[in-house]
C-alpha positions in Angstrom: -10.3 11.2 -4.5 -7.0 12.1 -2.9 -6.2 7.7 -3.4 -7.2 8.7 -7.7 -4.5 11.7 -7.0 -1.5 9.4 -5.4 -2.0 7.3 -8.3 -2.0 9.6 -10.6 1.2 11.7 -9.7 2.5 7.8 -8.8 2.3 6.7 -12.5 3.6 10.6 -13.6 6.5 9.8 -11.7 7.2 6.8 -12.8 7.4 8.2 -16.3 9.4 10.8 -15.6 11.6 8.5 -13.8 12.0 6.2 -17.0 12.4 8.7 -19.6 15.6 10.0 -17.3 17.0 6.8 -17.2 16.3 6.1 -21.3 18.0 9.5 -21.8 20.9 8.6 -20.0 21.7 5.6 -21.6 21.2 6.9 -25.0 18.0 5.1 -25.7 15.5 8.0 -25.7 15.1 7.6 -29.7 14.1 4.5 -29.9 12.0 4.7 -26.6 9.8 7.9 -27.7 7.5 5.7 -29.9 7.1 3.3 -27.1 6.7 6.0 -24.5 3.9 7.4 -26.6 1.9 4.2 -27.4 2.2 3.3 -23.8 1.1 6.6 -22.5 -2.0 6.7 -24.3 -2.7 3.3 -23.0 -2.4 4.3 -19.4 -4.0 7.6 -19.9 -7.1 6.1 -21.5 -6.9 3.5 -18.2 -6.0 6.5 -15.8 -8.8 8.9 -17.5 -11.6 5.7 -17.3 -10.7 4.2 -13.7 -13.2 5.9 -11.4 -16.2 5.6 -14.6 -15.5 1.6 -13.9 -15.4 2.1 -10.7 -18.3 3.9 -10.2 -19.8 0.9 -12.4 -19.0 -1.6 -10.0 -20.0 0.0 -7.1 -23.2 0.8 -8.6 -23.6 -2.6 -9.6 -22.3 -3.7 -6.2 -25.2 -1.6 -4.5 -27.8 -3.4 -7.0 -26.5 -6.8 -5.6 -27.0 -5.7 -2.0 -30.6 -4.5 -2.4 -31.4 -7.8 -4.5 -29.4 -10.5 -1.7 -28.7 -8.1 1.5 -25.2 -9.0 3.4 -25.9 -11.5 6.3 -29.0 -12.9 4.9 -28.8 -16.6 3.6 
């Protein structure tokens, strides 16, 4: 949980970080509409990471019941 956290605050910061430099340079017009489309996409990836990776790990544990580790 605290790893979904760091990466979390991570990507907020790195955002933040961006829009400072885009509104410094004058850009921050033409960046808002890029700033929006690509916060939605990481968002939706940020909001959905630990669903597929509760998947996999689920899927993961299937796998070792079916073909245990060490066995050939």
């Amino acid at each position: 949980m605290s790893a979904y956290i760091a990466i979390g605050w991570t990507w907020i910061w790195m955002g933040y970080t961006t829009a400072q430099i885009h509104h410094h340079t004058g850009s921050l017009d033409h960046y808002r509409y890029s700033v929006l489309r690509w916060g939605a996409v990481w968002l939706f990836i940020f909001l959905f990471w630990p669903l597929a990776l509760a998947l996999y790990e689920d899927r993961l544990a299937q796998w070792c019941k079916w073909r245990p580790y060490g066995k050939k």
